[in-house]
C-alpha positions, 0 to 999 in steps of 0.5 A, spaced: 099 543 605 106 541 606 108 547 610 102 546 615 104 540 616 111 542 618 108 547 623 104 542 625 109 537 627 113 543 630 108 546 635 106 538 637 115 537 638 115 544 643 108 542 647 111 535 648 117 539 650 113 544 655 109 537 659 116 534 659 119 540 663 111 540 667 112 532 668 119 535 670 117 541 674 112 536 678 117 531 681 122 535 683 116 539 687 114 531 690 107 532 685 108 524 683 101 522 681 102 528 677 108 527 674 106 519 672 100 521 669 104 526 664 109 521 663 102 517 661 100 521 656 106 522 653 108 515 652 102 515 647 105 519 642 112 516 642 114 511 638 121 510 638 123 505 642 128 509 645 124 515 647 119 510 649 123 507 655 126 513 658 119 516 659 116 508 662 123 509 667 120 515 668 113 514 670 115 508 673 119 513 678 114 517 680 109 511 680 115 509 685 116 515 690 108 516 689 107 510 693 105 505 688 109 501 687 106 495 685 104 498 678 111 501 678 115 496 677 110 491 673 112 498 668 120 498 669 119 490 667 115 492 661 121 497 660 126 492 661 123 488 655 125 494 651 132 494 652 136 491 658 135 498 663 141 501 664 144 504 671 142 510 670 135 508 668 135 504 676 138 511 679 132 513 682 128 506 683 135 506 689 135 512 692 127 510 693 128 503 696 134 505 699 131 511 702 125 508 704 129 502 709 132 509 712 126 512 714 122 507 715 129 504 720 130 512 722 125 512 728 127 506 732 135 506 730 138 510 736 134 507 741 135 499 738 141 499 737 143 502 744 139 496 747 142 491 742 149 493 744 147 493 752 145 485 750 151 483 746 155 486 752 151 482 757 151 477 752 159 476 751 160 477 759 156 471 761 158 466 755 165 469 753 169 470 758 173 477 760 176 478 753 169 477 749 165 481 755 170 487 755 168 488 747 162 491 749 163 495 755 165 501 751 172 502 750 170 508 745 176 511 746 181 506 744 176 506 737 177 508 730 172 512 727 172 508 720 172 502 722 169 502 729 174 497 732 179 497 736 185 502 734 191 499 731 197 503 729 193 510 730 195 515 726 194 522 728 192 527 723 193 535 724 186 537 727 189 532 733 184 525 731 186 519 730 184 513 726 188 507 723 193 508 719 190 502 714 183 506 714 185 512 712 190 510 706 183 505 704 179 511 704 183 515 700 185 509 695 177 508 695 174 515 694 179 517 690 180 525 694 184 526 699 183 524 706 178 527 710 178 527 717 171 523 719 170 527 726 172 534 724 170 534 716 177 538 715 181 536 709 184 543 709 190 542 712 191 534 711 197 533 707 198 525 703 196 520 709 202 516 706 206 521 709 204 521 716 207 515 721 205 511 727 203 515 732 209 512 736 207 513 744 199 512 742 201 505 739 206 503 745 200 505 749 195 501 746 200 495 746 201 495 753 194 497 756 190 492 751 195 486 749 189 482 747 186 486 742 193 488 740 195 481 738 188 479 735 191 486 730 197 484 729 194 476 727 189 480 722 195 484 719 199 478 718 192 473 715 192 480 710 199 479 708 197 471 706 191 473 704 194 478 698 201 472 697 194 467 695 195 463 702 189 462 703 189 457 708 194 460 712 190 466 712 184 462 715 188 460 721 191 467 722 183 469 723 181 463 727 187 465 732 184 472 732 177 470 733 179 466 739 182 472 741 177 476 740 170 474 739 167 481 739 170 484 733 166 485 727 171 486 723 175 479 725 168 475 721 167 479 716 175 479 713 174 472 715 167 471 710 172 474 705 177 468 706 171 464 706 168 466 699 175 466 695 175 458 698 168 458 696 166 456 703 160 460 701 155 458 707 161 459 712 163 466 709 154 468 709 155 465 717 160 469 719 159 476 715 151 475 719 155 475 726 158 481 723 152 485 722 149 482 729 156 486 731 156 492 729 148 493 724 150 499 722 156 497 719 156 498 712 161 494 709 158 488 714 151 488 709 156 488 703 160 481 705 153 479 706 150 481 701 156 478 696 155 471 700 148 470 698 149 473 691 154 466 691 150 462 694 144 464 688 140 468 694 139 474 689 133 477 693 136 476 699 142 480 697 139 485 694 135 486 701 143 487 704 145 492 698 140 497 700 140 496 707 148 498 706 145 504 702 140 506 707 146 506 712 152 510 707 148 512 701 154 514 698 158 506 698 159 506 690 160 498 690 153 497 694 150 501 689 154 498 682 151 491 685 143 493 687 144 496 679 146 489 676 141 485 681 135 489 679 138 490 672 138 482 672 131 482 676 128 486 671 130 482 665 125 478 662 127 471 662 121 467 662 114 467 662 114 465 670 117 473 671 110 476 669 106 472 674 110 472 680 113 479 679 107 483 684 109 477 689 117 479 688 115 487 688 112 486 695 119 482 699 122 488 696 117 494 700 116 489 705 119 493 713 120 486 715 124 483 710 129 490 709 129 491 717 131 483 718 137 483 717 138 489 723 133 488 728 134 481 730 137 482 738 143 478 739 141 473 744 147 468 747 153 471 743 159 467 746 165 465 744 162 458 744 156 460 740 161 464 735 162 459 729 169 457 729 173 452 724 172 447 731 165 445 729 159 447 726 153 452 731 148 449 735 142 450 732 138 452 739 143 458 740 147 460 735 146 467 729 146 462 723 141 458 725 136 464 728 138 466 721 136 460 717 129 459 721 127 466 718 129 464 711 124 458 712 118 462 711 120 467 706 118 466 699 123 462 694 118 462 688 124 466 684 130 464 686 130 457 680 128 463 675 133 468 677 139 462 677 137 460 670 140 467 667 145 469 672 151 465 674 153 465 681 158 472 682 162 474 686 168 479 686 174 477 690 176 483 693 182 484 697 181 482 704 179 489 707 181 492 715 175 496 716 168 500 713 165 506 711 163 511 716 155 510 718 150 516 717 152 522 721 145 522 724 147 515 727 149 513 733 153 507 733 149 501 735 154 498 741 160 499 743 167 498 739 170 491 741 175 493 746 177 490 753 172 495 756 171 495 763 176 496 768 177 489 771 180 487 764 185 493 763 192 491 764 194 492 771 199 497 768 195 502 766 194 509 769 203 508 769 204 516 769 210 514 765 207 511 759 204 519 757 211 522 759 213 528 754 220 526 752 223 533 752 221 536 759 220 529 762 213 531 765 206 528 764 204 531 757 200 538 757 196 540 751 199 534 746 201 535 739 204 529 734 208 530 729 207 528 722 212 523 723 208 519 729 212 523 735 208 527 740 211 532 745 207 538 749 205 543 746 210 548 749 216 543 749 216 542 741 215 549 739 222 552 744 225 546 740 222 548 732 225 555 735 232 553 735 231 547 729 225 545 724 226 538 725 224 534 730 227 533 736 227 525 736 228 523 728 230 530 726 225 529 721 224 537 716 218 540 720 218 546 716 211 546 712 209 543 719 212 550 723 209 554 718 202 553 718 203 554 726 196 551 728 198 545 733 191 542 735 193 537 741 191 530 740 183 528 742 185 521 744 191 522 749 188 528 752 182 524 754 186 517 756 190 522 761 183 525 764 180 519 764 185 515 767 191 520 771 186 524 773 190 527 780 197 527 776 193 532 771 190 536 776 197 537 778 201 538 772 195 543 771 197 547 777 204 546 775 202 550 769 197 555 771 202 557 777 208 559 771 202 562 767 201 566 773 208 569 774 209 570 766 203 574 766 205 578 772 206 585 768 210 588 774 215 583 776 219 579 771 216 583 766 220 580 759 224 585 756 226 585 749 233 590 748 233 593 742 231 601 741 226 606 743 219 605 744 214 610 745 207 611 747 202 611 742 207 610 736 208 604 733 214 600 733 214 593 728 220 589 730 223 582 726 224 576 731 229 571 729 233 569 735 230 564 739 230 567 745 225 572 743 222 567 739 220 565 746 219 570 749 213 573 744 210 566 744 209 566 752 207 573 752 200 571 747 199 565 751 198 568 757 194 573 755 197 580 756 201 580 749 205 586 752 213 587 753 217 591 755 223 595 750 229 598 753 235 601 749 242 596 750 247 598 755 254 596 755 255 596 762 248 595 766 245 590 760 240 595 758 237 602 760 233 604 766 226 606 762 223 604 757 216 603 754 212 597 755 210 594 747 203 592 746 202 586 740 197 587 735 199 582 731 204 577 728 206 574 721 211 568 721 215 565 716 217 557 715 224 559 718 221 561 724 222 567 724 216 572 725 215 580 724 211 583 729 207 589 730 206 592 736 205 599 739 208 603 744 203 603 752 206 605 758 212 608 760 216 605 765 222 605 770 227 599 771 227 597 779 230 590 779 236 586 773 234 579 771 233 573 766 229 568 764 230 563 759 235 566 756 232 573 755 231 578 760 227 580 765 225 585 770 221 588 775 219 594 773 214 601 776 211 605 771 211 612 770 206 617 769 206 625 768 205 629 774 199 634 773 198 641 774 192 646 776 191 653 774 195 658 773 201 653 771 195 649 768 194 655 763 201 656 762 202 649 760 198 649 755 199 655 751 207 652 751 204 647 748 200 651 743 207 654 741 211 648 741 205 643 736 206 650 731 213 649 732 213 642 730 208 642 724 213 648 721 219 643 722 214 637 719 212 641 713 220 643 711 222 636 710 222 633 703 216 630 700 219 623 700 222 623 707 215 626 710 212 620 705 218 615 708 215 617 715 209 618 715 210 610 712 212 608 718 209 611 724 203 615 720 202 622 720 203 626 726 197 626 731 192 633 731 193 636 737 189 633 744 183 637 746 185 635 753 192 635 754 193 632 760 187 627 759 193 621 758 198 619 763 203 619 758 202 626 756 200 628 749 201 622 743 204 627 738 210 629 743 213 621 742 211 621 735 215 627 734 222 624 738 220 617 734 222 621 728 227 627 729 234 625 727 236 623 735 241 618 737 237 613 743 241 617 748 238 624 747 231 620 746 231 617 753 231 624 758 225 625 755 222 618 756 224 619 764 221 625 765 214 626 768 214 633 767 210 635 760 213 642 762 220 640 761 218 634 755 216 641 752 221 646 753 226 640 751 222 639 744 223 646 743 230 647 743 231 640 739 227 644 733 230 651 735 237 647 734 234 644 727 231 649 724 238 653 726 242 648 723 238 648 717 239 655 716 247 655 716 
């Protein structure tokens, strides 16, 4: 009996097991109803109170996602009354509210939010004077993608974006990984963002173009400093001068709200962190600030509403989630014999579309500097964002705020005053433009000065701008002539060997759509300047560059190690032109160089972090030298190429069965050599080519004829006849008495 018993206790343990996995099974396939109603039967059989609320959790999952979300929660607080629910228990009760705001919010995010920056832009240019409106006209370029305002000290990363360099150290600090570019998702080749400086010319530009917003950030830098020395008040001034400065930018009030909380301020900092949130809806770190303050001021629903909103927008916000946990764990907890009554009442404010959409869809009416709550006086409560806010609370349920102040405190963690926020949702657009002086009229009148985005180096408007890691920015050409004479930095000498190694130079985004968008005719004219040198190197008839080494041949390859910089040069103008060819001539004492030589076609290149690079490259064409010059510390030429003058006929026959003899003749020499000299040379040029079906099909005559002068023992001299002749015959006759020669001294 007793053995019976044990089977029977072990058969009922698995079947629990497989309706488990069922239930399991069934919610990941999205069968809800399914999975609650195993989770249902299963509670029946469980008595261990442990076991008993991880299944009520459960069912109160699917119950949730199912849609049933009144008898869903009435069973998270009856699991609650088990033991505290823990964040894990609620993991999926925030995914469910904060996914259910996000679509809910999905369909009209774009469009909404477009027409709320139109009416914040209207807004701000009637009642707030130039520098207010100019916020949002749409400096979109002057923007940092982090934090969705106005660039101060912009860094530029190696893919070529830019971003403040406080955002990116913030991000890194938060998210505990390396930095990630926000606009390409690359991380691969970024570094630590500690390393990388001010972009130097951006910085300057940005100060000169925009003196306004450049000074509300340096008085926003300098209320951080106080702030984190615990001068509050001093801090709070710092923010007010720049807010009078410029009153479109969300981040000035929501760093202001924080000042505001640690003075405990707490109706201040809730006022301020809503105008941010008008500013900029789809700015996370906005709802946080407003959330905190509503957690201080006791209004624990309301904050909960924000926390999710915050999660709808940037689901993987950690601080968000961590407080939507305690505020539900709080909400959950059974207090007193109020929380049972009311609980289907509070279960409604949280799935209500109107409550969670609240804090994003009220459209921003009469935004001006005057309206904007300052320290010089209180909002006007027909017009200002506080007072619209505070009507709405009036009509809301506050049934449950006396029973949740009794068992919670006021919380609020003082968090260091931050400069920014996190990025919004990929399929999101941002809801206004960034705050900047926008529109033309209210840019500086120097602007468009060519001189502000002149490189350093060639002393001409940038081309193709790439920024070093240590903030200075050249064109793309002028720095790399520069690394191929010295790794450092032209300007501060700072070691760029990791840099040069890497050789992917991406132009910075941001300086080539200000040159575009503001020196329009002096870019078209420094990109015909360009393209007329590009035009001219390409030319592979005149000025063709000449590398002065050894033989070359047609067909046979001839890797070579580039070290000086000339040459250095010289490769890299051939593959930015596209023709990747060279010429090669043999060295002359008297003239410079011989009167032939082959032009080298480039198949590849490998570099070093010293700069120098081993260059594959194959013989193509031969040519005669018409014409001596140099460029750029390499020489030049102007050259015509030859080829081999054909025959017909009798002679045609005679020709090929020269050949004939001539290729036994070689193949004899080839299979006399020693099986480590084949083997070195069959290394280096690869075997030697059968014979052409058509001996005359090639300009050049048959392949096999230059790989074979490539490997006799020959001095260059003795090699270059046979490069100038046009004749097969005579190529042939000549191979034939190299090989009687060597075969004759082999013998002696």
């Amino acid at each position: 009996m007793r053995g019976q018993a044990t089977n029977s206790l072990f058969w009922m343990g698995t079947e629990s097991e497989s309706m488990l996995h069922l239930a399991a099974e069934a919610f990941q396939s999205k069968n809800f109803d399914l999975a609650a109603d195993i989770y249902e039967c299963q509670l029946a059989c469980v008595g261990d109170p442990v076991s008993r609320q991880e299944l009520m959790v459960k069912r109160a999952d699917a119950l949730a996602f199912g849609g049933n979300f009144t008898e869903a929660f009435d069973v998270y607080r009856r699991a609650s009354e088990i033991e505290r629910l823990r964040p894990v228990h609620l993991a999926n009760l925030i995914e469910y509210l904060s996914g259910s705001t996000r679509k809910q919010d999905g369909g009209e995010s774009q469009h909404s939010s477009t027409r709320r920056a139109e009416e914040a832009g209207a807004a701000g240019c009637h009642g707030a004077g130039a520098g207010a409106g100019a916020a949002g006209l749409g400096n979109e370029d002057f923007s940092c993608r982090i934090c969705l305002s106005f660039m101060f000290e912009p860094v530029t990363l190696p893919c070529g974006h830019c971003f403040c360099k406080r955002c990116l150290q913030r991000e890194r600090k938060e998210k505990e990984r390396p930095a990630m570019c926000k606009e390409c998702r690359d991380s691969s080749r970024i570094a630590d963002v500690q390393s990388y400086r001010v972009n130097v010319v951006l910085s300057n530009l940005l100060a000169k173009w925009f003196p306004t917003l450049h000074q509300a950030g340096r008085l926003r830098r300098e209320g951080n400093g106080l702030y984190a020395e615990k001068k509050m008040e001093e801090a709070l001034e710092k923010y007010n001068q720049a807010i009078l400065i410029a009153p479109m930018d969300h981040i000035l009030f929501s760093n202001r709200s924080q000042i505001h909380s640690s003075l405990k301020h707490y109706e201040k900092a809730l006022r301020d962190a809503e105008i941010a949130c008008r500013l900029m809806p789809l700015w996370s770190k906005g709802h946080v600030r407003k959330a905190q303050a509503l957690v201080s001021l006791g209004r624990t629903e309301e904050a909960l509403r924000e926390y999710l909103v915050c999660l709808s927008i940037e689901p993987d916000c950690r601080l968000a989630k961590t407080e939507a946990y305690k505020l539900l764990s709080d909400l959950l907890a059974p207090v007193t014999d109020q929380v049972p009554e009311h609980i289907s009442d509070y279960s409604n404010i949280l799935s209500s579309r109107a409550h969670i959409k609240s804090s994003i869809s009220v459209p921003l009416l009469n935004l001006s500097s005057g309206s904007l709550f300052l320290e010089s006086g209180p909002l006007a409560n027909e017009t200002s964002m506080g007072s619209q806010v505070k009507g709405q609370r009036k009509t809301e349920p506050r049934r449950f705020d006396h029973c949740l102040l009794l068992k919670r405190k006021r919380r609020y963690t003082n968090e260091e005053v931050e400069e920014g926020g996190r990025e919004m949702s990929s399929n999101r657009k941002r809801s206004k433009s960034e705050p900047g002086e926008g529109g033309p009229d209210s840019l500086c009148s120097d602007v468009g000065d060519p001189a502000d985005l002149e490189c350093s180096l060639c002393m001409r408007l940038f081309y193709e701008p790439v920024t070093t890691p240590c903030g200075h920015t050249f064109c793309l050409q002028c720095l790399e002539r520069c690394l191929d004479h010295n790794p450092k930095c032209p300007l501060c000498k700072e070691e760029l060997s990791e840099y040069l190694v890497q050789r992917q130079y991406c132009k910075t985004v941001l300086m080539e759509k200000l040159i575009s968008k503001y020196l329009p005719f002096d870019l078209m004219e420094r990109q015909k300047i360009h393209h007329d040198e590009m035009a001219e190197l390409s030319n592979l008839n005149k000025n063709v560059p000449i590398f002065v080494c050894t033989m070359a041949f047609p067909t046979v390859p001839c890797p070579l190690h580039i070290f000086e910089p000339c040459y250095r040069l010289m490769i890299r103008r051939c593959m930015e032109t596209g023709t990747n060819c060279f010429g090669m001539c043999l060295g002359d004492d008297l003239k410079g160089f011989a009167h032939y030589g082959c032009l080298l076609e480039i198949r590849d290149v490998k570099f070093f972090s010293d700069g120098r690079s081993v260059v594959d490259t194959i013989g193509r064409r031969r040519f005669k030298v018409i014409q001596h010059r140099e460029r750029d510390g390499y020489n030049t030429a102007d050259i015509e190429y030859l080829e081999d003058i054909k025959v017909e006929g009798e002679a045609e026959q005679e020709l090929q069965s020269l050949h004939d003899a001539v290729y036994d003749q070689a193949l004899v020499w080839v299979n006399s050599l020693k099986p480590e000299q084949k083997e070195r040379i069959e290394g280096h040029f690869g075997p030697m080519p059968e014979k052409d079906s058509e001996i005359q099909a090639s300009p050049n005559g048959p392949s096999w004829c230059w790989w074979l002068l490539a490997v006799l023992p020959l001095e260059g001299r003795a090699q270059m006849p046979f490069l100038a002749l046009t004749s097969l015959k005579d190529r042939l006759s000549g191979i034939r008495k190299v090989l009687l020669f060597m075969a004759q001294s082999k013998h002696r």
